[in-house]
N, C-alpha and C positions, 0 to 999 in steps of 0.2 A: 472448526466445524465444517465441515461438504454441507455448504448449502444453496447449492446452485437449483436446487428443486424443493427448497423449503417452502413450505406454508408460513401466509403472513400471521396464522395463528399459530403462536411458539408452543414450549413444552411448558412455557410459566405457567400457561391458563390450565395445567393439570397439576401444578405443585410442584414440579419439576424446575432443579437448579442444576444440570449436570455440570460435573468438574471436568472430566474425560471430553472426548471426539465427539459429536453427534452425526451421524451419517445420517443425511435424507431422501428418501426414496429412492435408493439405488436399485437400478436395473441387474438381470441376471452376472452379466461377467464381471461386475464386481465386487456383488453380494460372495459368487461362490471364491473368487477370489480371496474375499478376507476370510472367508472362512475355513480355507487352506493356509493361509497366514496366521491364522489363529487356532489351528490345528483342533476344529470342529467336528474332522469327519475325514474323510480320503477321496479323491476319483475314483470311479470304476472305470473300465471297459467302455469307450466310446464316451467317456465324460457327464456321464450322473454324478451326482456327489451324494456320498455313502454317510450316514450320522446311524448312531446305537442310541438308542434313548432307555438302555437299561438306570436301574433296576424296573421301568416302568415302561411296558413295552404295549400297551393301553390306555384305554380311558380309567377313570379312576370317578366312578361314578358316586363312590358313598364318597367322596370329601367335595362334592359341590353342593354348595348353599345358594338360598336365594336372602336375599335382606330384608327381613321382615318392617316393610313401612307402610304411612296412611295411605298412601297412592295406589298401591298395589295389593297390600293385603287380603284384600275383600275377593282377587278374581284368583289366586294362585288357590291350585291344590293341594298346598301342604301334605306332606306325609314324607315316605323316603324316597321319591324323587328330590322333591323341591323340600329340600331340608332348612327350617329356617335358622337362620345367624341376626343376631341383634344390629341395631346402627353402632353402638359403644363399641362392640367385635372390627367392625368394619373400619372406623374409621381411627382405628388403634394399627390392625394392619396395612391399612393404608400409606400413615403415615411411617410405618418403619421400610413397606416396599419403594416408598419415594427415597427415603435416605440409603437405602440399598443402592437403588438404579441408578441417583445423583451420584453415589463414591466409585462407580465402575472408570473402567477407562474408556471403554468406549460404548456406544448405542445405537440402534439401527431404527430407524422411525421410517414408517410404510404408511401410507393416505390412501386407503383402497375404499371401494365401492362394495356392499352388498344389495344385491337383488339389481337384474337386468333391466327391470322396468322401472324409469325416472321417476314414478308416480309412489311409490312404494321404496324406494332403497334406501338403505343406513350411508353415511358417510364415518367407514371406519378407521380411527387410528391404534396402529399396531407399533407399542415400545419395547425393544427388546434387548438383549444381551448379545446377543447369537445374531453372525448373518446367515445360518443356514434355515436360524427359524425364521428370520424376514424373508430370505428366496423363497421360504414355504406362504408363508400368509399372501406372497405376490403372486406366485404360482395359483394358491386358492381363490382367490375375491379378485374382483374387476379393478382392471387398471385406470385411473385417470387418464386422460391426454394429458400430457408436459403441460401445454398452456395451462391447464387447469389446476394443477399444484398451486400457484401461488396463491390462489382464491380460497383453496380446499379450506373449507371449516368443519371440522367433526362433533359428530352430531352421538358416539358413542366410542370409547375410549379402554383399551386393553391394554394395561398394563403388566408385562411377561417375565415374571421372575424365576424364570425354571432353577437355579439354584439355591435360593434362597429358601430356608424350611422356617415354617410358621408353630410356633409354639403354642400348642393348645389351650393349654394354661391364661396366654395372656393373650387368645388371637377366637379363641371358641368353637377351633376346628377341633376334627377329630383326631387328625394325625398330623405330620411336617407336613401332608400335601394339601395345596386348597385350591379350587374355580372358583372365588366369590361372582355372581352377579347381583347389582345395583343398580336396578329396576329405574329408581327414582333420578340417582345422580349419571345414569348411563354411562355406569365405569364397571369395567370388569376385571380382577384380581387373579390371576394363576402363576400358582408356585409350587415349587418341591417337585417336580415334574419337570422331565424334557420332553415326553409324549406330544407330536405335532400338533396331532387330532384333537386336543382341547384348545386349541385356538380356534379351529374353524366351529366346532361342535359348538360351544359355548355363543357364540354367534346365531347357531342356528337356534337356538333355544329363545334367541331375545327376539328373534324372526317369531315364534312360535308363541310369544306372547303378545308381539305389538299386530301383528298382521291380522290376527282373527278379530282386534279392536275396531278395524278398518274393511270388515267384512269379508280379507282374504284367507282362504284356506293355505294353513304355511304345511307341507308335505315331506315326508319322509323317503324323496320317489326319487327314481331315473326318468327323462322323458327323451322324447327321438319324433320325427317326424317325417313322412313318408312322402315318395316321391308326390304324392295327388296331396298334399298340402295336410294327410291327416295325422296329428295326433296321439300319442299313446304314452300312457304311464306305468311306469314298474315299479312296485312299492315291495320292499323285502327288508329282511335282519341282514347284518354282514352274513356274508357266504353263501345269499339265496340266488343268487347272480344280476343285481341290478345293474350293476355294470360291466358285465360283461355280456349280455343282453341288450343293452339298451345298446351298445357299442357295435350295430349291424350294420356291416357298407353297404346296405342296402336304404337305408336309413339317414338320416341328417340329426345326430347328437345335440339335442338341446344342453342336458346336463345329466350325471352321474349320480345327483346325491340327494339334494334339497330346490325344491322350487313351491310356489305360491301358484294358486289356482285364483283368480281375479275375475269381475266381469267382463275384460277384455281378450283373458286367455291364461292360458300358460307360462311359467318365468322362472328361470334362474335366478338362484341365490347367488352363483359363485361364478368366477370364471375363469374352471380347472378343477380338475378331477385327485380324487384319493383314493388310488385302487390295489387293494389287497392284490398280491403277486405270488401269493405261497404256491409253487406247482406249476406256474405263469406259462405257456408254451408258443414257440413263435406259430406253431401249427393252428393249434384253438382256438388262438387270440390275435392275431397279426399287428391288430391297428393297435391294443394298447400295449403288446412287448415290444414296438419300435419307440414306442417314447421310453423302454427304460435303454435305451441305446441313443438316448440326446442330453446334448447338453443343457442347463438349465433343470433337469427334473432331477428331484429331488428321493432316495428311498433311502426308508426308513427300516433297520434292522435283519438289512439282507447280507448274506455271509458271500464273502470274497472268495473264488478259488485262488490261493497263492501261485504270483509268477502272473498269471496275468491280469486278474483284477474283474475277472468274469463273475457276473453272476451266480450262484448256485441256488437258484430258482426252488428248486428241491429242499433244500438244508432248513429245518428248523431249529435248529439249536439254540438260536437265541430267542423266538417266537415263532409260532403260527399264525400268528398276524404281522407278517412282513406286507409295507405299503410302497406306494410309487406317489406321490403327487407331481403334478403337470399340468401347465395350462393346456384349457381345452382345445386352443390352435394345432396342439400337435396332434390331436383326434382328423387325420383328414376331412372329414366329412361333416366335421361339427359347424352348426349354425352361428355364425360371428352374431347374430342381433341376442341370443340367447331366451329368445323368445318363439313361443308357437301358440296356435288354435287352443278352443275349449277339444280335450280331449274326446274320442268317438269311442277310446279301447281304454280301459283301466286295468292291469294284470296285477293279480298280490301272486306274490314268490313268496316258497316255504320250500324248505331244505329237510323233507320228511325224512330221519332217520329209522323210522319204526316202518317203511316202506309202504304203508299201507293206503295215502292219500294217491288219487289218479293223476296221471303226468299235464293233465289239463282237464278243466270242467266249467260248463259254462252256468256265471249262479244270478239266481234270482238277485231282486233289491233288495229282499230282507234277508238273504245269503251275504249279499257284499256285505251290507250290516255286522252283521255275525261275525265273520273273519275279518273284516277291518277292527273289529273291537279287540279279537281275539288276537292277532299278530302273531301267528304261531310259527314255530321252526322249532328244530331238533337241534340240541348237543352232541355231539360223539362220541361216543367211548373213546377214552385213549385219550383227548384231547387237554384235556383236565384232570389233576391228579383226584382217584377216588369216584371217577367216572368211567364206568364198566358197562353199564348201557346207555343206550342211549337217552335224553333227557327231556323233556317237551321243555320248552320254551314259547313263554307267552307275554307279548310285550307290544301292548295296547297301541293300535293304528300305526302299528310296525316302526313305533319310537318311541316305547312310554317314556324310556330316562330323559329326552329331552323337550318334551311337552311340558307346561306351563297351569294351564288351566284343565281342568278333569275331563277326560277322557273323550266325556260323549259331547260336549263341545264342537271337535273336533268332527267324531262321528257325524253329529247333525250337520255340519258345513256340508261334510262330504256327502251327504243323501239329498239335502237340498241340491246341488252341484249336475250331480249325477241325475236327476229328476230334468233338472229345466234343460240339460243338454242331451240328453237318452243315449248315454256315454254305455254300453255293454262292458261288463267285470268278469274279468276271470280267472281261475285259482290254476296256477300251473308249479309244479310239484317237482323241481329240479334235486329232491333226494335219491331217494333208494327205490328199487324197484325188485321183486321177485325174492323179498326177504329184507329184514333190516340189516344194519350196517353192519357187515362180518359174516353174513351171510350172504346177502344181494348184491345186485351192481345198481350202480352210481348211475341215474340216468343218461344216457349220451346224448351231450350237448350237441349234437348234429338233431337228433330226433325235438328236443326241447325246442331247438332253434325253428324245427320244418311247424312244428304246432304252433308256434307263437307268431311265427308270419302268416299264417293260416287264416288265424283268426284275426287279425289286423288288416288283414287286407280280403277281411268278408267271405273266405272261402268254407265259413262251419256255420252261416248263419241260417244255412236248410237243414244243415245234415241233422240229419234222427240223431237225439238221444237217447241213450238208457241210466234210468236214476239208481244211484248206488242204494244198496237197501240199510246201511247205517250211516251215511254221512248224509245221505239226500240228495246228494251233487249231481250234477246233470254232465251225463261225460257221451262226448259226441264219438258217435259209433265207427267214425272214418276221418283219416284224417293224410290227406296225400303226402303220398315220403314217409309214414308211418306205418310200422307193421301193427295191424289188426288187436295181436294179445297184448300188443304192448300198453294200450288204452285203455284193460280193464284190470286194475289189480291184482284182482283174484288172483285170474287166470296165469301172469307172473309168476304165483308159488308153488311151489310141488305140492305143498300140502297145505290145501284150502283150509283146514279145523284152523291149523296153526294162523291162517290168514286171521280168519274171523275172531281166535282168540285178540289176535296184536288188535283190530279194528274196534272192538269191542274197549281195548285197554285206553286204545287214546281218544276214543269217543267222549269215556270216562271224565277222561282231563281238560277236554274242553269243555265239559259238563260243570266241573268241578271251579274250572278258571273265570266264565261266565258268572259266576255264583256274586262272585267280589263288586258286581257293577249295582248291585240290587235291583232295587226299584226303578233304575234309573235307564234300565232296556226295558223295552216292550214287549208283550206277549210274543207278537207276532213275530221280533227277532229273535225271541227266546225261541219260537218255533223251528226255525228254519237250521239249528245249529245240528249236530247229531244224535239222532236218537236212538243207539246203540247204546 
């Protein structure tokens, strides 16, 4: 066993008898070391280390269960998020991923930290097969200090069977693949999957249920913080730019992904970033394309040019969802305490494919309501086989699959939140402009970037607005470093009817989307949503 960094709490007190190596808390060069010795993956080009996590090159959202017990029962939302799995299920799989992981040869055990703030964080242990998914879970979650391992005691427990497939029949899943969570016994089960992102994700969901216990709001956000000490959050779906937004040298990076909103302020979940790289450019992006050029970071599913071992940033052939994770150290600018202020700015990011939402608008409280509920973003055509236009995408407080408790829970936190701190929301629209997707352009991230500092640093909190006449939005008539038409939609397309039809379509659909919440929105946010 390497246990020069063991916990005095062993692997017994989880059922664990391992026959093989147990490696504990290995730091990066010798994580990725065994995992080139164990021909896990390849170097790239300045020393990332390359893993394919085919056939499963995503989340796999319908095979996670929650464990239907008396402890929890009563607060979870059941449906097809949180899908329930019996105890009998559980503790059947259970006991065959322990006999699994015991017969390996070898095991990589990680003792990390969730959530920045001591008052609030999990103490988590991560078991696995793989050292390239231990360099990941270290890369992701906060490190102990060295002195601190021997003491570490975990307080919630991952056990990682990426090859191991669970049999429906005798396990209650729906396929070979599972995320169990186990609320009650704070053990979390993933198998049949090498997909990274169910290790940290699955984490954030238990954030998502214990935190709001404790009156903190757990968030689906980026945040960053400004040279004058302020504040700001960016809440979006993958590809709305949370991260690469929130990642401003002008800025001091709190976190990329997930953080909690507290009476005392702001906080990290993790400590390290998972940023989608598909298209990635040293030009557009500087500070996060230089961490895929270190050692220690880890990408997932990026294709190699042969001969040199370069990235081809472009290539999806194996996904469109090729990832980078990396601790947030290599963010130059990133805040080591991983904490900040009650936010002043709160931004939701939508990746309008239908082109028609404004590149920024600034919304009432019963507006952030409405679109915090709504989580809207587009699909693409093309992207997905049998997808030809584009698609709306609606995914409640801009994370339904990993929310816990229903919906407006969460909603009320954040109104509450947003009231006692008079925190300003605002809807910024890094899709399409001047036509949908195949006909328009892609917003330019320099123009996105000039609005978004704009309003972060006070400079739209005089300028006149003009309210859009079917979404209701309030879009600020100037915006410095922006050209004029580019502010009003409309004026973007050749042909205005065509406009107003598309405006009219996806007005529809958040008409239509809204519907699911019932009774349980108010008039007055039902007001405020499009009335197109």
């Amino acid at each position: 066993m390497t246990t020069a960094r063991q916990s005095s709490v062993g692997l017994d007190t989880l059922g664990l008898a391992p026959t093989g190596t147990v490696h504990w808390n290995l730091e990066a060069p010798d994580l990725i070391q065994a995992a080139v010795r164990r021909n896990e993956g390849q170097l790239a080009h300045m020393g990332p280390f390359v893993a394919v996590t085919s056939p499963h090159t995503g989340r796999s959202p319908n095979d996670k269960f929650v464990v239907r017990e008396p402890s929890s029962e009563a607060d979870v939302d059941w449906g097809k998020v949180n899908q329930p799995i019996s105890d009998a299920h559980f503790e059947t799989l259970l006991a065959d991923v322990r006999g699994y992981l015991n017969g390996l040869p070898e095991l990589f055990v990680e003792d990390l930290f969730c959530g920045a703030d001591p008052a609030y964080r999990l103490s988590c242990r991560y078991v696995t097969p793989n050292a390239w998914h231990a360099n990941f879970v270290r890369n992701m979650f906060i490190r102990p200090a060295v002195e601190a391992l021997a003491a570490f005691a975990p307080n919630f427990t991952i056990l990682h069977a990426p090859e191991f497939q669970a049999d429906p029949a005798r396990h209650g899943t729906r396929t070979s693949t599972f995320i169990i969570l186990n609320l009650a016994r704070r053990t979390i089960l993933i198998g049949g999957t090498r997909y990274a992102g169910e290790l940290k994700k699955s984490m954030f969901t238990v954030m998502n249920y214990l935190l709001p216990k404790q009156g903190v709001l757990s968030m689906h956000c980026s945040a960053n913080i400004g040279p004058e000490g302020d504040t700001a959050l960016f809440f979006g779906l993958s590809g709305t730019g949370k991260t690469t937004l929130s990642a401003d040298p002008e800025r001091g990076l709190i976190g990329d992904d997930e953080h909690g909103w507290s009476a005392e302020g702001v906080f990290n979940f993790e400590g390290g970033c998972y940023a989608k790289v598909i298209n990635l450019s040293r030009e557009q992006e500087p500070d996060i394309f230089a961490t895929t050029e270190m050692f220690g970071t880890i990408l997932e599913n990026v294709v190699l040019e042969p001969g040199t071992r370069r990235v081809d940033f472009a290539n999806q052939s194996i996904t469109e969802n090729t990832r980078a994770s990396y601790p947030l150290h290599y963010i130059r600018n990133h805040v080591p305490s991983g904490r900040g202020g009650h936010p002043k700015h709160v931004v939701f990011l939508t990746a309008d494919a239908f082109g028609v939402l404004p590149p920024i608008a600034k919304l009432t409280r019963e507006q952030a309501m409405y679109y915090f509920l709504s989580g809207y973003t587009a699909k693409l055509a093309g992207t997905e086989r049998g997808v030809t236009e584009p698609q709306a995408t609606f995914s409640a407080c801009f994370g339904a699959v990993f929310l816990v408790w229903h919906p407006t829970k969460y909603a009320e936190m954040l109104g509450q939140l947003l009231d006692t701190h008079a925190a300003q929301v605002w809807l910024v629209n890094t899709g399409w402009s001047g036509g949908p997707y195949g006909a328009g352009a892609r917003m330019k991230l320099g123009h996105t970037r000039a609005m978004v500092r704009a309003a972060l640093a006070g400079q739209l909190d005089g300028v006149a607005t003009v309210t859009d006449p079917v979404f209701g939005l309030h879009l600020p008539s100037a915006v410095p470093g922006v050209p004029a038409e580019v502010l009003q939609p409309r004026n973007t397309w050749k042909d205005g009817a065509a406009y107003d039809a598309q405006a009219k379509k996806l007005a529809g659909m958040f008409a239509e989307n809204i519907k699911k919440f019932g009774a349980a929105v108010s008039p007055a946010i039902l007001g405020a949503g499009p009335q197109g």
